[in-house]
matplotlib code that plots the C-alpha trace (Angstrom):
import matplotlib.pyplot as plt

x = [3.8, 5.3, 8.9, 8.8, 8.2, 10.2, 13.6, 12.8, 13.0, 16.2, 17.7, 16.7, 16.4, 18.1, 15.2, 16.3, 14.7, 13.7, 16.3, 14.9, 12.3, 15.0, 14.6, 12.4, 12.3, 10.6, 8.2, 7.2, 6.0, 4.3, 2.5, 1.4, 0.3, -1.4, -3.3, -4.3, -5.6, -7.5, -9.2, -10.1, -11.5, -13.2, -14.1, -16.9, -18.5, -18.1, -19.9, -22.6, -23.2, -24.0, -26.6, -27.8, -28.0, -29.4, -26.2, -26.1, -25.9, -28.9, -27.7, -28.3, -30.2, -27.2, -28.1, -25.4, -25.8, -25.1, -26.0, -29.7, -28.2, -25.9, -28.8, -28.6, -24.8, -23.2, -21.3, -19.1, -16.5, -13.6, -13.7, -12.0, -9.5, -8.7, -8.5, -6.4, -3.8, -3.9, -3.5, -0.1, 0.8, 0.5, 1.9, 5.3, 5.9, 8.0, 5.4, 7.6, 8.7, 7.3, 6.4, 4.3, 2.5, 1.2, 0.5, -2.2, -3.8, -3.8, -5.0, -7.7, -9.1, -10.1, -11.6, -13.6, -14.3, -15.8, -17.3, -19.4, -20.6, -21.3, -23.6, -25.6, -26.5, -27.4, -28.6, -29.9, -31.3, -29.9, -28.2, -25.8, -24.3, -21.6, -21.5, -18.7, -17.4, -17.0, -14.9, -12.9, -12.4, -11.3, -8.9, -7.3, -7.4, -5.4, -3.2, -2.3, -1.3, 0.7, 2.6, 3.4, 4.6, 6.7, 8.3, 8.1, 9.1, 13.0, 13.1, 12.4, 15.7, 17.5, 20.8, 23.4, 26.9, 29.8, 33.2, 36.2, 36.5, 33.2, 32.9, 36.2, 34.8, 31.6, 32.8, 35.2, 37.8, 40.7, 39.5, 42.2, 42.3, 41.2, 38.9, 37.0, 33.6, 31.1, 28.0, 24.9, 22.5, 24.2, 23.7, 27.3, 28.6, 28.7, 30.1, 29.6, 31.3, 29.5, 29.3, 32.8, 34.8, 35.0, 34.3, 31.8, 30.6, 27.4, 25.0, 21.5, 19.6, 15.9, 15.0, 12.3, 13.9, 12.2, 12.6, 12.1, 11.4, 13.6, 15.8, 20.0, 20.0, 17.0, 15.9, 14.0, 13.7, 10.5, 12.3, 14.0, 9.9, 10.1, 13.1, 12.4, 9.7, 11.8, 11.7, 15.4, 14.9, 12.5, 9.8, 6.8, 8.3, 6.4, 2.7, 3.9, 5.0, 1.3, -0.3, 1.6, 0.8, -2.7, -3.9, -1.9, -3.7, -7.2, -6.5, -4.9, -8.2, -10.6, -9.1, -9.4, -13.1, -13.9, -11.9, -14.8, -17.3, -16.7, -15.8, -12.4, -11.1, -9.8, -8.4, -6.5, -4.4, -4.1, -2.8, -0.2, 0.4, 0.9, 3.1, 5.5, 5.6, 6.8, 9.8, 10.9, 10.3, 12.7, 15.1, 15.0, 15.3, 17.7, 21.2, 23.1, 20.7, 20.0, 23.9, 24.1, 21.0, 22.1, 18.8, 17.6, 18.5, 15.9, 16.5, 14.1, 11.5, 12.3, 9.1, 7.2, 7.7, 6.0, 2.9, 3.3, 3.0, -0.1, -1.3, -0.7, -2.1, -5.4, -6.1, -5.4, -7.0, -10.6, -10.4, -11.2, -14.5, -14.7, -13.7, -16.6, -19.5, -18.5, -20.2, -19.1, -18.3, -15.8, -18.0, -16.2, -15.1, -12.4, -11.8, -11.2, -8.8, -6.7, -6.1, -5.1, -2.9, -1.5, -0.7, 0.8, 3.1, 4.4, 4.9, 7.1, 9.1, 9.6, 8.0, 4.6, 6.0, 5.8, 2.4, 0.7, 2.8, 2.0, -1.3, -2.5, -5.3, -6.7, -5.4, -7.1, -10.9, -10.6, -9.3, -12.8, -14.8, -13.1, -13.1, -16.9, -18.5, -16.9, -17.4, -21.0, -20.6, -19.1, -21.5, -25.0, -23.3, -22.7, -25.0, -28.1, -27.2, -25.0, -22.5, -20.4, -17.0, -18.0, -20.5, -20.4, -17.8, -15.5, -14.2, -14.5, -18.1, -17.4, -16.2, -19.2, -21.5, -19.6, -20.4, -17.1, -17.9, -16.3, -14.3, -12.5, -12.4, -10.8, -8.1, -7.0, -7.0, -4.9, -2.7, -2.1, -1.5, 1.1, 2.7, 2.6, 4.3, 7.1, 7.8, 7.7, 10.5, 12.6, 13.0, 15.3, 17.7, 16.3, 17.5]
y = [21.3, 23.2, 21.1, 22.6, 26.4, 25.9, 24.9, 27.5, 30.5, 28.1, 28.7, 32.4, 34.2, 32.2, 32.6, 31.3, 28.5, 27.6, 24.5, 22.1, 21.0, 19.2, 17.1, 13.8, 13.6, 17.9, 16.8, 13.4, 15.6, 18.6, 15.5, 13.9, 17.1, 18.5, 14.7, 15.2, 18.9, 17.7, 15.0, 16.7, 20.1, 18.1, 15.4, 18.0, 19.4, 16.5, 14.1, 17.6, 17.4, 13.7, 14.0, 16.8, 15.2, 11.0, 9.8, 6.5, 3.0, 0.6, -1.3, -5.0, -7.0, -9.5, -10.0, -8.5, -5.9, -2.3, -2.5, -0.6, 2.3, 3.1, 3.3, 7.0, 6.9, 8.5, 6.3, 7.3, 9.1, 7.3, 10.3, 12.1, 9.7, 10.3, 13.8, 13.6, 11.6, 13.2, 16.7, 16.5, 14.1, 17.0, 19.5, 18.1, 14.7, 15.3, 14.3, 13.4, 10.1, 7.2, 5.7, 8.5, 8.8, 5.2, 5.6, 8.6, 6.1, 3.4, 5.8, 7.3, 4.0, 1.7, 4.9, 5.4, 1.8, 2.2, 5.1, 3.7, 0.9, 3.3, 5.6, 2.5, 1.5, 4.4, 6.8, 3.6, 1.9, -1.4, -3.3, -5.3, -2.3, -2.9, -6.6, -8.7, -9.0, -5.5, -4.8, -7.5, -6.2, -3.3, -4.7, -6.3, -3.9, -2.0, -5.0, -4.7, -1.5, -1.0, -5.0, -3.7, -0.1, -1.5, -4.3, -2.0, 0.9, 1.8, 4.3, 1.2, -0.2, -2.1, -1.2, -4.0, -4.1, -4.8, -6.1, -3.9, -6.7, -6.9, -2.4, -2.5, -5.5, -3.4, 0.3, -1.4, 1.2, 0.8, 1.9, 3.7, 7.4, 8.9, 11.3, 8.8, 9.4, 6.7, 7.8, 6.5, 8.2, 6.7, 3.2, 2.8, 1.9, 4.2, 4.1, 5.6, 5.8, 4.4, 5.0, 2.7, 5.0, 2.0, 2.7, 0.8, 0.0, -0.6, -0.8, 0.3, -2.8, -3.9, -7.1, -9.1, -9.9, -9.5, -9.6, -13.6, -12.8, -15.2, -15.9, -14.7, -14.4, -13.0, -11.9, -14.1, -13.5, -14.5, -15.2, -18.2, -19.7, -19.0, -20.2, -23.9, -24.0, -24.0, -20.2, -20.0, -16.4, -15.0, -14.3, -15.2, -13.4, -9.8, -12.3, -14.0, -10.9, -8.7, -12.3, -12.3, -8.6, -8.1, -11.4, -9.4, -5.7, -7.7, -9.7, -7.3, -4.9, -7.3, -8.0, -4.8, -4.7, -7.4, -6.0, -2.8, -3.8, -2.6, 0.9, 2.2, -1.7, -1.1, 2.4, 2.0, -1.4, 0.2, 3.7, 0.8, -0.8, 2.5, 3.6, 0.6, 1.0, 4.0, 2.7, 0.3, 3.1, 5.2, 2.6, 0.8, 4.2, 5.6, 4.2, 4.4, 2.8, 0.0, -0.7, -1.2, -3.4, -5.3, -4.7, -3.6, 0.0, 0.9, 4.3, 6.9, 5.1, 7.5, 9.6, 6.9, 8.0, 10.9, 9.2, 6.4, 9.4, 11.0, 7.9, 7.2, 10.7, 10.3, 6.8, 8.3, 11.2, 9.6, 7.8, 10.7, 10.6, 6.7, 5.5, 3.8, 5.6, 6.4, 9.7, 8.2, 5.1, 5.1, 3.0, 0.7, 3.9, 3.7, -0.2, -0.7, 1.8, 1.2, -2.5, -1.5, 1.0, -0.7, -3.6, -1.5, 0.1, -3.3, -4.4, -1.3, -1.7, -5.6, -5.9, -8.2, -11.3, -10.2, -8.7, -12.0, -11.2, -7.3, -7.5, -10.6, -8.7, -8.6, -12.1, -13.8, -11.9, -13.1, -16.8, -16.6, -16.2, -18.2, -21.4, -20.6, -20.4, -23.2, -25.5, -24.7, -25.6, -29.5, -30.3, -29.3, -31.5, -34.2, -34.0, -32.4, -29.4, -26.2, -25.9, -23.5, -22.8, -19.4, -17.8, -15.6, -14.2, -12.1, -13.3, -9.5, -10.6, -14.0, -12.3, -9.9, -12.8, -13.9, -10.8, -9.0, -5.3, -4.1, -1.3, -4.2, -6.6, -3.6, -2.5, -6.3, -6.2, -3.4, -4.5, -7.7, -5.3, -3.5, -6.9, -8.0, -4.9, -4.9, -8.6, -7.3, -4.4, -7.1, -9.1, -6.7, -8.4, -11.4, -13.8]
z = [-6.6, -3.7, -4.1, -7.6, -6.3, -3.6, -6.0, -8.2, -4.9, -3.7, -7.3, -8.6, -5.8, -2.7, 0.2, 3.2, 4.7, 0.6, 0.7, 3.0, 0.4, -0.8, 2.1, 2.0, 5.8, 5.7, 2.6, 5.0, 7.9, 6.0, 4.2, 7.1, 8.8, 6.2, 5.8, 9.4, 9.1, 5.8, 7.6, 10.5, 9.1, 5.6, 7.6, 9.7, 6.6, 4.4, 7.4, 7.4, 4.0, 3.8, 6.6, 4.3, 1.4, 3.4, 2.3, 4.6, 3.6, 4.6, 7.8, 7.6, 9.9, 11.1, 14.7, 15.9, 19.2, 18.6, 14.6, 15.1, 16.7, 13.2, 11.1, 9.6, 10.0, 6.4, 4.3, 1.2, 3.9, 1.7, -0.1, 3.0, 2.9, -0.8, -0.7, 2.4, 0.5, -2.5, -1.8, 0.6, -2.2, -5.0, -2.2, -1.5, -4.0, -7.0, -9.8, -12.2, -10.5, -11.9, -8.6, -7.3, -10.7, -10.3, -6.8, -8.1, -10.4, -8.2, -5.6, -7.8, -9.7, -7.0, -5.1, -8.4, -8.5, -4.9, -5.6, -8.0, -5.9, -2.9, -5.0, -6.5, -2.7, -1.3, -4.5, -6.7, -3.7, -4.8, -1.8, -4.3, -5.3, -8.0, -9.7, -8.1, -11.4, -12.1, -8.8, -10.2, -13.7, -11.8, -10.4, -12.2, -14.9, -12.4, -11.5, -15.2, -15.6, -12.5, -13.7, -17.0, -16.2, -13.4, -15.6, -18.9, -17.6, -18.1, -14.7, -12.7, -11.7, -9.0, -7.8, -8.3, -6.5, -8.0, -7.9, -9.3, -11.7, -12.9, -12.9, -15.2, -17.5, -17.9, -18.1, -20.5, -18.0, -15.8, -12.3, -10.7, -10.8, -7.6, -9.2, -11.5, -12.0, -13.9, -15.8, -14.6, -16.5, -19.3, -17.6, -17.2, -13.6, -11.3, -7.6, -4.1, -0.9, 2.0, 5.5, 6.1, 4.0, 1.5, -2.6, -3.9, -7.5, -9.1, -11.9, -11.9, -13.9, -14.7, -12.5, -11.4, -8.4, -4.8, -0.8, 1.0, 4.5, 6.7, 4.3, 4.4, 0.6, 0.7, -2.9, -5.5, -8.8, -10.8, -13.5, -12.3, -12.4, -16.0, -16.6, -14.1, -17.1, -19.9, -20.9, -20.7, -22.7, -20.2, -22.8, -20.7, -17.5, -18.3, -17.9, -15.1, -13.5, -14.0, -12.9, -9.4, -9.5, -10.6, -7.8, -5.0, -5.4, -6.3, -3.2, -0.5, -1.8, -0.6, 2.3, 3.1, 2.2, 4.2, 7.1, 6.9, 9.2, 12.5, 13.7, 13.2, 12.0, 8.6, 8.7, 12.1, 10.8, 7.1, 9.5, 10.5, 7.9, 6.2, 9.0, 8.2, 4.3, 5.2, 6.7, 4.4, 1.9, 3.4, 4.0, 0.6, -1.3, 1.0, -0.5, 3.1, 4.8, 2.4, 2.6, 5.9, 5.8, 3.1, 1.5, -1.5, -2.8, -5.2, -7.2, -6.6, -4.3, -1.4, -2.7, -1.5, 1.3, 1.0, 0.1, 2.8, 5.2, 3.5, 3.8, 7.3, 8.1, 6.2, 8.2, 11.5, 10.8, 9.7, 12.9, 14.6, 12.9, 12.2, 16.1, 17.6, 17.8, 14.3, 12.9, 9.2, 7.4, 4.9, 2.5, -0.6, -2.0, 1.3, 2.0, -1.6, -2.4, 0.6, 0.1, -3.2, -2.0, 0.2, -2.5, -5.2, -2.3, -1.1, -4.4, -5.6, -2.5, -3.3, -0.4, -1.4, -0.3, 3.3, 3.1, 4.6, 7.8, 7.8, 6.0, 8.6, 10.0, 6.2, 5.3, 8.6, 7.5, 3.9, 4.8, 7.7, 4.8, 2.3, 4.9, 6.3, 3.2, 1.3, 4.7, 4.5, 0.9, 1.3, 4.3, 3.2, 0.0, 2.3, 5.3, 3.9, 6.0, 5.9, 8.9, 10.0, 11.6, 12.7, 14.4, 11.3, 9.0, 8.5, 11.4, 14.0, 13.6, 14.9, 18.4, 18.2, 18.2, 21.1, 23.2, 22.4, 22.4, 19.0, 20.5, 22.2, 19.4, 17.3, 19.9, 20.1, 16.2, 16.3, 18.9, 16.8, 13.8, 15.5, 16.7, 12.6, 11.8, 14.3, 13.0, 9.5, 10.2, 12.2, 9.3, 7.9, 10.1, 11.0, 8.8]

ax = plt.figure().add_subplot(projection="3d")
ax.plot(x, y, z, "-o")
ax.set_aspect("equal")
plt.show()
């Protein structure tokens, strides 16, 4: 809202200082400050007002040292984390863009979706809170609509490089006046000078393709699966496409879930993980940048960054509450909105094939859970008896059973999470 004011001063009545909203990098910071200041000033009253009101989930009896002394500790604190993204996000994003309109929803289902299963636990007094299968109709309700407005949507474009040759054969025009211009909006090619001095073409085109860590060519399109399946026509590539998304954002989201069980866990590695979107946000939308790189330049993502800093800022910023002894938990209506989040921004930045390497923390808790229970499964089948890999799943409760204080298991976790997402940046050039 205030990049919208703050044009309208620039243009009608010229205010000094009016002009930098123009500026991704000046929207980035105010977001991020104002996330922090919103955390740490709703994050008092709010945490007040669910002592107030009994607002605390019912601790479990795991065994595990420590867990007695949180009973009476508020839950639902997600919604500090909400509002602290939302609000710098409605500040200083440009609304229009289709990216940050999605992020809102995305943003504002699966907190709603956690919502609801925080206020059955502690308000219905029912410890299963929301039925597993309507988290999961959640999500992937939501996996569907972000899929098909990304692959539906006509403002969702990659930018393609040309050859003179192939700008003249498309333009249908002779490229050699000096001041020739090309009209994009049209979807005619257009061309830039980069940071060499040299002239380059493009066009601005509707793919499925996406980043391969690793890899020197490193972009994959989903519609070469299709078409290895026969559908030379791509007619099946819009389900394929909401399947890959819609079991990314439902799995990244419980990930995230699971990763929720210890003091400051989940929002200190989705602060870093946040911290790195952010970057490839910046680079991937900014078209210099990408150039050099030789990554993707994606129209109009560099709003994302805006959000990615919210983001970031809402994380760190509930830590100061949530850091062991934590005065507040951030509940489902948290954990499952920032998975989700943090999905839907991987996936716009065709970025979700590297989310295993910068979401490991969340990847490494689901796959402790996934192998304990279905080990416990096959040998009580075959030996009359459950066993178990683990002391106990997710696997930051394996090292607490171990006599790991949790403020240490969760500083190693984050220490890994940095190391994840130092790898992830590094395979911009790493190839």
């Amino acid at each position: 809202m205030l990049y919208y004011l703050f044009q309208y001063l620039d243009a009608h009545f010229d205010i000094a200082g009016a002009g930098v909203f123009q500026y991704i990098s000046f929207r980035t910071a105010a977001a991020i400050i104002v996330s922090l200041v919103i955390s740490l000033l709703m994050g008092k009253r709010f945490i007040a007002w669910l002592h107030t009101k009994q607002v605390a989930d019912e601790i479990r009896d795991l065994g595990l040292a420590g867990e007695k002394a949180k009973k009476g500790t508020p839950t639902m604190g997600g919604v500090i984390i909400l509002s602290a993204i939302l609000i710098p996000t409605l500040l200083f994003a440009r609304l229009e863009n289709i990216y940050v309109i999605l992020m809102i929803v995305s943003t504002l289902w699966l907190g709603l979706i956690g919502f609801l299963d925080d206020y059955i636990k502690v308000f219905k007094k029912d410890k299963q809170g929301l039925a597993g299968r309507f988290k999961i109709l959640g999500q992937v309700g939501l996996g569907i609509i972000v899929g098909s407005t990304l692959y539906f949507s006509d403002t969702v474009r990659l930018r393609n490089y040309l050859s003179v040759d192939q700008a003249e054969a498309i333009s249908g025009t002779a490229i050699h006046q000096p001041d020739y211009l090309f009209d994009v909006k049209k979807g005619q090619v257009g061309r830039f000078i980069d940071n060499k001095g040299d002239t380059l073409f493009y066009l601005d085109e509707k793919s499925l393709s996406t980043t391969i860590p690793f890899i020197k060519e490193n972009e994959f399109n989903y519609g070469d699966i299709t078409a290895a399946l026969g559908d030379t026509e791509g007619n099946f590539n819009w389900l394929l496409y909401v399947l890959v998304v819609t079991f990314i954002i439902t799995a990244v989201s419980n990930g995230a879930n699971m990763t929720d069980g210890i003091d400051g866990l989940a929002a200190g590695t989705s602060g870093i993980i946040g911290v790195t979107l952010g970057i490839f946000a910046y680079l991937s939308g900014n078209i210099l940048f990408s150039n050099y790189l030789n990554i993707m330049y994606i129209p109009h993502l560099g709003e994302l960054v805006i959000f990615s800093g919210a983001f970031a800022g809402a994380c760190i910023g509930f830590l100061w509450y949530n850091s062991f002894p934590a005065q507040v938990f951030m509940g489902d209506t948290g954990s499952l909105a920032l998975g989700g989040i943090i999905a839907t921004l991987a996936i716009m930045m065709r970025k979700e094939l590297l989310i295993p390497i910068l979401c490991g923390i969340f990847l490494v808790e689901n796959l402790s859970v996934m192998i304990q229970v279905s080990y416990f499964k096959y040998t009580k089948k075959k030996y009359g008896e459950g066993r178990r890999i683990f002391l106990m799943s997710p696997l930051h409760h394996h090292y607490q059973k171990q006599g790991y204080h949790e403020a240490k298991i969760v500083t190693r976790f984050w220490i890994i999470g940095i190391f994840l997402a130092i790898l992830t940046v590094i395979t911009l050039k790493l190839r």
